[in-house]
N, C-alpha and C positions, 0 to 999 in steps of 0.2 A: 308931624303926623305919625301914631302909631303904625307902625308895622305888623298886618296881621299875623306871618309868619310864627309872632313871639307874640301873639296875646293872651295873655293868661286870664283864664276864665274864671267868675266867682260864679261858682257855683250856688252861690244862695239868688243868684240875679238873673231872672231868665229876663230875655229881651228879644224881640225881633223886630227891632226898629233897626234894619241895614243901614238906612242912612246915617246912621249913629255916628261919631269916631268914636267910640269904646263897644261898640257891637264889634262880637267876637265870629264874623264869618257866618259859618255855615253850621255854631255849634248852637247858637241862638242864645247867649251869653252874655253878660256886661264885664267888662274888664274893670270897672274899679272896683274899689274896696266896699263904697259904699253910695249910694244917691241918695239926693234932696226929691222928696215927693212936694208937689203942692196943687195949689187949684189958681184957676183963673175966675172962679165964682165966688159971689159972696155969700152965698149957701149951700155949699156942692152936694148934690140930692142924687146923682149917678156915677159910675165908673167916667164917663166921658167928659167930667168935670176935671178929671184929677190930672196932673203931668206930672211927667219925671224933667224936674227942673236943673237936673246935672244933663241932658242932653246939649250935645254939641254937632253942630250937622259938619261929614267931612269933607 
């Protein structure tokens, strides 16, 4: 498990899924480089269609 102490924040990723393991604290951050986005629909028509499929719960 990351240690938050040393999570280095990408700035291009805001996040506030805390349950996250690459949620960056209290900076509201993703620590990797980069995420998979996708959908669980077969026609995603709203935001609450779409996930970040690099989520790992810690």
């Amino acid at each position: 498990m990351m240690d938050m102490n040393n999570c280095q924040a990408n700035k291009s990723i805001h996040c506030s899924v805390e349950q996250c393991r690459y949620h960056c604290g209290t900076d509201n951050y993703c620590s990797l480089n980069a995420i998979q986005v996708g959908t669980h629909e077969k026609d995603p028509t709203v935001c609450q269609c779409v996930d970040c499929q690099s989520f790992e719960k810690k």
